[in-house]
N, C-alpha and C positions, 0 to 999 in steps of 0.2 A: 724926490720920488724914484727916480732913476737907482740912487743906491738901494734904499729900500727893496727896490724890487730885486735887484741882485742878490740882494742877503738872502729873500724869501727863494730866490731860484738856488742859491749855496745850498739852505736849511733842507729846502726839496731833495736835491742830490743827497745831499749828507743822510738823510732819513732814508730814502728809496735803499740807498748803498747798506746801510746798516743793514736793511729790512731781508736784502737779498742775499746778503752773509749771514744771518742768523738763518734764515731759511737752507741752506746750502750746508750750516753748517748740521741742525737737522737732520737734513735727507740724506746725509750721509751716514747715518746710523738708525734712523726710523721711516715707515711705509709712509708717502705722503698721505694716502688718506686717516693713518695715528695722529698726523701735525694739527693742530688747531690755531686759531688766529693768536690765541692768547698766548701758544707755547713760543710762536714769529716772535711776538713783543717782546715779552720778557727775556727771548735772547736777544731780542735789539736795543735793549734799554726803554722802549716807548709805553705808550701807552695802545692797551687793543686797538681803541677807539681811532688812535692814530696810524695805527695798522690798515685799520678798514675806510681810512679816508684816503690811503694810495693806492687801494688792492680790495676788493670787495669779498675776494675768499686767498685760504692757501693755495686753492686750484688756479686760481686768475693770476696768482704771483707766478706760479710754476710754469704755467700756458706764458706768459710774456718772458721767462728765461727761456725755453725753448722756443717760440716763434724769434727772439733775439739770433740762438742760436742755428737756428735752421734758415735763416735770412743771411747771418753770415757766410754759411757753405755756398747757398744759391748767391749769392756774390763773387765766390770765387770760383763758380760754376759758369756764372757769364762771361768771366776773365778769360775763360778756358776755352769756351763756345766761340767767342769772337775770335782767337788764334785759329782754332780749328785745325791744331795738329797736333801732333804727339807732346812735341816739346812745351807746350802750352797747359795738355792735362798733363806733364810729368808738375809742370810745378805749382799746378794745381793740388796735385795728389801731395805732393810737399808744404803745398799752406796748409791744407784743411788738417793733415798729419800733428803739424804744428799746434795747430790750435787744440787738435784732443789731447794732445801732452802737454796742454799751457794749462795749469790749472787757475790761471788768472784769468783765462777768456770764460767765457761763457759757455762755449762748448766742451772744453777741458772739466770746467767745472761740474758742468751737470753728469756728464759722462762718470763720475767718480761719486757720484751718488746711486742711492736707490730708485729715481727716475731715466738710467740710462737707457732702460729696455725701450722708455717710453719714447727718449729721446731718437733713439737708432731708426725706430719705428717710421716715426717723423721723416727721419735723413732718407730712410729707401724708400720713404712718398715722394718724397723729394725727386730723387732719382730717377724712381718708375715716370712718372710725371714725364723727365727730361726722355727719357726713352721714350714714350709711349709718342711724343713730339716729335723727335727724328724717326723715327718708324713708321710713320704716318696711322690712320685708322685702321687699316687692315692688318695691324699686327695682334687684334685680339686682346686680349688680357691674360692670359698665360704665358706667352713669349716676354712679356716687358716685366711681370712680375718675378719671373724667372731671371733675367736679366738684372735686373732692380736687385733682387737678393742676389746676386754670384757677385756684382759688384762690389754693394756693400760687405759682403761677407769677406771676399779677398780682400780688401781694402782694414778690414778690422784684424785680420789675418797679421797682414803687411806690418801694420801698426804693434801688434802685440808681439810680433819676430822681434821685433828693434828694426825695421825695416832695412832690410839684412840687401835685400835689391835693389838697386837706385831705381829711382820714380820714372825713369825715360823706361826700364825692363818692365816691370808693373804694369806700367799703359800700353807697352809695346804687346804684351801678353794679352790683357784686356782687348783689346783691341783685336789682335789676331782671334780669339773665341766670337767676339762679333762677328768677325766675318765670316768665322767657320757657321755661321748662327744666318749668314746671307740679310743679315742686318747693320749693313756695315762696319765701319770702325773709321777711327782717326786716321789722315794721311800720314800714309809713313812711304820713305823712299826703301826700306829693308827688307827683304823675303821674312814672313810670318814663321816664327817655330817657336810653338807654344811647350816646349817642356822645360 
């Protein structure tokens, strides 16, 4: 019984895997709401029906590549949190980097599709979230929002440069506009000059 069930946990994988490449392969040339269950399958080789018993729509496949990848940032988002200084978000800003130019991860991947807008969306919830958390409640919703996009946005920046600035200048930068912002910033022992 025991191999049995491992085969059945391979077959799982092997299929899921399939499912999320044909899908990926997809969204990278059509609007996810064009995709239908049927179009998944028959790039996966399966059957719909076998589609619909991993994944109950193409939206519920897409929602679990992205809640994947938005789990993984907030992972290295807590690596970072716990350091709680520069050197900690520079190599922060160096994994997550990594990952949207890996087009093997999951964040790489979707990022390179026609779900990226959606995906990004996600990341500066993500973000605002972590802001609105050190900022305490009296920061409103306009400051963390504001915050939330300048980050992501320089950050997408960074990334589309070939990131031309090492990640300790990035964060050191970031960081000094926080403070210029009286919403802190990461410890740094350096005088702040943000240009």
């Amino acid at each position: 019984m025991g191999k049995e069930r491992r085969s059945e946990d391979r077959r799982v994988i092997k299929t899921r895997r399939a499912i999320r490449t044909a899908l990926l392969e997809l969204l990278s040339s059509d609007d996810a709401g064009d995709i239908t269950a049927r179009d998944v399958a028959e790039r996966a080789l399966i059957s719909k029906k076998t589609f619909l018993a991993h994944y109950g729509s193409v939206s519920s496949a897409i929602d679990e590549m992205e809640e994947e990848a938005v789990e993984a940032i907030a992972d290295v988002l807590d690596e970072a949190e716990a350091a709680a200084d520069e050197e900690g978000y520079a190599h922060a800003a160096d994994s997550i980097a990594e990952l949207a130019e890996d087009r093997a991860s999951t964040v790489g991947a979707l990022l390179h599709t026609r779900v990226k807008d959606d995906l990004v969306a996600r990341i500066e919830r993500l973000v605002h979230d972590r802001v609105v958390s050190a900022a305490g409640p009296d920061a409103g919703s306009l400051i963390p929002d504001f915050v939330a996009g300048g980050i992501v946005s320089a950050f997408r920046r960074w990334v589309q440069d070939g990131r031309q600035l090492c990640a300790s200048e990035l964060v050191h930068k970031v960081s000094a506009l926080l403070g210029m912002l009286g919403h802190g910033s990461v410890q740094s022992e350096e005088p702040t000059d943000i240009a």
